[in-house]
N, C-alpha and C positions, 0 to 999 in steps of 0.2 A: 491442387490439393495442398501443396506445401506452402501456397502463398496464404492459403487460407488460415492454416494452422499459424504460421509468422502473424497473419493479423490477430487473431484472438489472445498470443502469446503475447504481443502487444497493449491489447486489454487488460489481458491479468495484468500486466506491471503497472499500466498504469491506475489501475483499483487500487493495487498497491501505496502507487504514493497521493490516491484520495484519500485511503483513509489515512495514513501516516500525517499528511496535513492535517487532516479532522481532529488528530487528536494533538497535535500541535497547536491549533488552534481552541479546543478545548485544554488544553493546560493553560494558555495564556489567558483565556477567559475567565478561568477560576480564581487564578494569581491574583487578575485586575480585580477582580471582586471580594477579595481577599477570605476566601473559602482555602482547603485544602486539595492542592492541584494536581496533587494524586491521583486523588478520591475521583468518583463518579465515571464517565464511558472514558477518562484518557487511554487509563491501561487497556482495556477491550479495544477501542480504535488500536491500539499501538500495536499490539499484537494479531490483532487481522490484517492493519498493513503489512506487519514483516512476514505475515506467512504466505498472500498476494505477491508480494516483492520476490521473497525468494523463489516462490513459484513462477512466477513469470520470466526470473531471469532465465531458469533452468529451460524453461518450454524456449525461449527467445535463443539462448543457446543452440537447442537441439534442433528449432527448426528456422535456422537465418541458411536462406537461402543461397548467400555466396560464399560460399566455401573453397 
């Protein structure tokens, strides 16, 4: 069961830094395009990865199995 939970803990973080790219890679898209790089899904991507991110460190925390 605790392997289980460490895998999924897993998962979240790594969601985490899909979207965190995603939106890294929509900022430089916009740049190159020369729109406003703010503007459009950066900040949403950005902000789903750090809440992923954070979460999954925590879960990764509580359930790394050598302790």
């Amino acid at each position: 069961m605790t392997n289980t939970l460490f895998l999924l803990s897993i998962i979240v973080l790594f969601i985490g830094f899909l979207f965190m790219g995603m939106s890294s890679a929509s900022y430089r898209w916009r740049a190159f395009r020369n729109k406003p790089a703010w503007d459009g899904n950066t900040l949403v991507f950005l902000a789903i990865g750090l809440v992923f991110f954070i979460m999954g460190l925590a879960l990764v925390y509580m359930f790394y199995p050598y302790k």
